[in-house]
N, C-alpha and C positions, 0 to 999 in steps of 0.2 A: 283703919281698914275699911269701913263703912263709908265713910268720905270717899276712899279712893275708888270705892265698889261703884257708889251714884256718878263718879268723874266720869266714868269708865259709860257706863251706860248712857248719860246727857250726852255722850258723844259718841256711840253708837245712835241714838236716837236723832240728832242733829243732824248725823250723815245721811241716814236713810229719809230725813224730812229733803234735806238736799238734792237728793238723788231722786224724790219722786217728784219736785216742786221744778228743778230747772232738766229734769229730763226729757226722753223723746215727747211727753204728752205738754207740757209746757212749750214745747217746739211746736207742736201741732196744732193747739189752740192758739198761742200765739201769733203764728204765719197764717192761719186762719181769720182770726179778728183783724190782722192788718190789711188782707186779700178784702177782705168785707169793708171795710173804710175807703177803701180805696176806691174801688167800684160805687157803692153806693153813699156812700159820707155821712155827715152827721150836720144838721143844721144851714147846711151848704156848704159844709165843708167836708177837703177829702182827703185821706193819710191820717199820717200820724197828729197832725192837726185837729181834726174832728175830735179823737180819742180826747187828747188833751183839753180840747175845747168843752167834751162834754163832762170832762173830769173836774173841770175847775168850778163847773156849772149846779156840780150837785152838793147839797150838806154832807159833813163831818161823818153825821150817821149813814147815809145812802154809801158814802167813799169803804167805809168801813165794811156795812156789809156787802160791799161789788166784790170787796176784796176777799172777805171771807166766802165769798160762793163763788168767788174763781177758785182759788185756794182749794176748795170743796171738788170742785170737778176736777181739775187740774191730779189730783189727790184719788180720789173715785174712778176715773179712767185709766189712771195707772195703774190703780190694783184690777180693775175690771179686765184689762189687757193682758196682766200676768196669768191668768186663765185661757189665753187661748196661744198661749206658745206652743202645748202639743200639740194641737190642730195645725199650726203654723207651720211646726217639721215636719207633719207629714204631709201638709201640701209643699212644701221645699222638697221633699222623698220622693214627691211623684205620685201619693195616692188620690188623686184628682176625682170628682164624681161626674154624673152627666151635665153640662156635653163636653168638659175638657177632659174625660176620660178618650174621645175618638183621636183628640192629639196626644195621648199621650201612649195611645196603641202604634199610631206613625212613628212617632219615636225610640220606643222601641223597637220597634222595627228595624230601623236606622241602626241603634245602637246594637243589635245582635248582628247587624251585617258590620258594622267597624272592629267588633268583638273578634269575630272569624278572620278577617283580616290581620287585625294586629296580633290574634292569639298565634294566626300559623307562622306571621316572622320572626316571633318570640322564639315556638320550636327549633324553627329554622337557623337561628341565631344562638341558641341553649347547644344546638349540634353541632354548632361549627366551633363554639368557646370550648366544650370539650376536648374537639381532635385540636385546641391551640392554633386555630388558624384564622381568628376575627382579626380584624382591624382595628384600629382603634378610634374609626368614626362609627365601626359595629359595635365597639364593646359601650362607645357612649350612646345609643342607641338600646343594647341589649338592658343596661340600669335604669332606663325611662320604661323599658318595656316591665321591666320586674316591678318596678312602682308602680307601675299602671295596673298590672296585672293584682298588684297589694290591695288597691281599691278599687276594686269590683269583681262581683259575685265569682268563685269557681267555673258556673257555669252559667250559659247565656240563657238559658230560662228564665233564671231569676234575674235578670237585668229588669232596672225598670228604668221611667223617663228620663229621672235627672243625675247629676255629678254626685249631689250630695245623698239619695237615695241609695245608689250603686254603692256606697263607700259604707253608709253606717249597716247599708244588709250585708256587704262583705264581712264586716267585724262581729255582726251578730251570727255568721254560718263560720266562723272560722274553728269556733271549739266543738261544732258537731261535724265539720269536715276531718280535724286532729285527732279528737277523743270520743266523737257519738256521743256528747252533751249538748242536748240541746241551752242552747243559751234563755232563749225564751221562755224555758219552763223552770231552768235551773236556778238564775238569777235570784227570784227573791229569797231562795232558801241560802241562796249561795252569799251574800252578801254581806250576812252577819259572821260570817265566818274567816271573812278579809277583816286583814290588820288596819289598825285605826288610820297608818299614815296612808296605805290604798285608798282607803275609803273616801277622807280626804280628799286624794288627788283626783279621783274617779268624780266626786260630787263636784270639785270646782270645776274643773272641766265640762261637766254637762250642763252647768249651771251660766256657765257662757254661752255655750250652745243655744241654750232655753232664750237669755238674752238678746242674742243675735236673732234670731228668729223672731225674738218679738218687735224688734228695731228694725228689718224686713217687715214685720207686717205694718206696723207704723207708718213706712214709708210706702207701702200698699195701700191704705187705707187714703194719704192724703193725696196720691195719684188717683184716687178712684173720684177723691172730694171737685179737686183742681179738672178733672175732665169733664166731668157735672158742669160744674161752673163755664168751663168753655165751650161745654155746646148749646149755654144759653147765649154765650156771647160770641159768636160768628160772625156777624152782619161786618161791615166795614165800620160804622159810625161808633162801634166801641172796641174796635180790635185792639186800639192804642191803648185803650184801659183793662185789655186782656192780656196785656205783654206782658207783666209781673208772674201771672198766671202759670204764662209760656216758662217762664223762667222757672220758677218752682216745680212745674211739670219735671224741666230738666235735672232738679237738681233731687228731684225724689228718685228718678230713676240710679241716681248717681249713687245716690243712699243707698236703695237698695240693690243694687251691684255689690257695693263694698260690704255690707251687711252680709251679703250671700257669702262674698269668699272669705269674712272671718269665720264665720257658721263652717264653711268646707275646712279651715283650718282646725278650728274645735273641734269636730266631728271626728278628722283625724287622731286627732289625741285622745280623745274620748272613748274610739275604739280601741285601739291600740292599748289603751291602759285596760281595760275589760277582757281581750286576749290576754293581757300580762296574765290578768288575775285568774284565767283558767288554766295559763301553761305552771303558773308558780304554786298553785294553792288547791284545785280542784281533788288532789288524794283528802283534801278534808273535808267534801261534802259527803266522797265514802262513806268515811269514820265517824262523820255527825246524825248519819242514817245507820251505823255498825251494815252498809254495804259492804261485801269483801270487795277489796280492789282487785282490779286486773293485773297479773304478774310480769305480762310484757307487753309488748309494743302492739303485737299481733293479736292479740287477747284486747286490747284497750276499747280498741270501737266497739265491738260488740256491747262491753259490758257497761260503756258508757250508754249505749242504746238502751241498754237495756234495764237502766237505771233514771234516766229519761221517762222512759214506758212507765216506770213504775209512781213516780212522780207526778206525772201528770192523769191518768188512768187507774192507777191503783192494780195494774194485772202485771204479772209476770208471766214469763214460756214456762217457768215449771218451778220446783222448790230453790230456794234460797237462802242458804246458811247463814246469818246474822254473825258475823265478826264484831265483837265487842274491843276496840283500841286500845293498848297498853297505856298505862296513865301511872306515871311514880307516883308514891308515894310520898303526902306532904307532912 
């Protein structure tokens, strides 16, 4: 059992050396130190040449430790970088500071005028499917508008700059738009109270999310490095040895495009399952505070509000009966 226990672990262990050694940050140093040979070389020599040149050049011991303190950074960066994937989503969100906060007012802007637009042909086309008289280039129309309409905010106030911001605030207003639970405030208490397979599905989901955002800012970081580098090198006389450059430029931004619309497709799942967990489970944050629940539909908001209030504040509008939940006997 003990054997199979260490098996088991050497190769969890193994994977995760894997994953930090030949991932984005091993990409980064890597196309980095070659960017740098290139341009400037080694001994007079340039490329992958010099590398090897100067690899062959040093003892056993120097070879060893280059290796152990690439290893080391390589290692060190990665985990360094796993600390700022939630600063990452929220500038993917749209929460921008000065001065790309003034763009990201224009944009909104923008996005409450498309909002208004596409929300009134939505009506407009919601009234017509009713009386049974869409078409059927309106009714495939009318299922892009409901989608659309799925990801992002109820209302255009809370719209902000980006795709992926509109969609994960959609998911966080949907149980206080449904039930007057705030999500925000209810979540941590709420969380232990979901079933293990939830839980599960909710954490890997976010946990891609968290990923992608950080594989975005990666690919941020080395467009920030590659622009650096060519606005020292402008002149004509090494534009030839700034074309790899050029090319990496291209191919960060490529990165992080597709980086972005996995993140938007995570995001989607990731709400979505967090809605699940207040439409299917939310009578048990009641019971786990002996809150009386609400007895109908019409009763729901308020008392979700008002248990909200009570969570985050500690005040209620006036006395509150403690229902204590029926529990068999074991």
């Amino acid at each position: 059992m003990l054997d199979k226990f260490w098996d088991a672990l050497g190769e969890e262990m193994a994977k995760r050396w894997l994953d930090y050694l030949f991932g984005p940050a091993f990409l980064f140093w890597f196309a980095g130190l070659g960017l740098y040979t290139w341009h400037y070389g080694w001994n007079g020599k340039y490329g992958w040449d010099a590398v090897e040149s100067a690899w062959n050049g040093w003892a056993i011991y120097q070879q060893i430790a280059t290796l152990l303190i690439a290893i080391l950074v390589v290692f060190l960066s990665s985990k360094a970088m796993q600390t700022f994937q939630f600063p990452a989503i929220r500038l993917l969100e749209g929460y921008w500071p000065w001065p790309l906060n003034k763009l990201g007012s224009y944009m909104v802007s923008r996005n409450r005028k498309d909002f208004a637009r596409r929300y009134k042909i939505l009506l407009e086309l919601k009234i017509k499917d009713d009386n049974k008289s869409t078409s059927s280039d309106e009714q495939n129309q009318l299922r892009q508008l409901d989608a659309w309409i799925h990801s992002n905010p109820a209302q255009e106030s809370y719209l902000l700059p980006t795709r992926l911001g509109n969609l994960i605030r959609a998911r966080e207003q949907a149980s206080s738009r449904k039930y007057g639970l705030d999500s925000i405030v209810c979540w941590p208490r709420f969380w232990c109270l979901l079933p293990e397979c939830l839980q599960n599905e909710i954490t890997s989901s976010r946990a891609a999310l968290n990923q992608n955002a950080e594989l975005w800012l990666w690919g941020l970081l080395f467009l920030v490095w590659m622009a650096m580098f060519l606005q020292r090198n402008t002149n004509d006389t090494i534009l030839e040895q700034a074309a790899p450059a050029i090319v990496v430029v291209l191919i960060s931004i490529v990165w992080m495009f597709f980086a972005y619309r996995m993140a938007l497709q995570n995001a989607a799942i990731y709400g979505d399952l967090v809605e699940t967990a207040f439409d299917l489970h939310r009578f048990a944050l009641y019971d786990a505070v002996s809150w009386p629940r609400p007895i109908d539909s019409d009763e729901e908001k308020a008392k979700g509000e008002q248990l909200s209030e009570f969570l985050w504040r500690g005040t209620v509008g006036g006395k509150v009966e403690y229902v204590i939940p029926f529990q068999e006997d074991r």
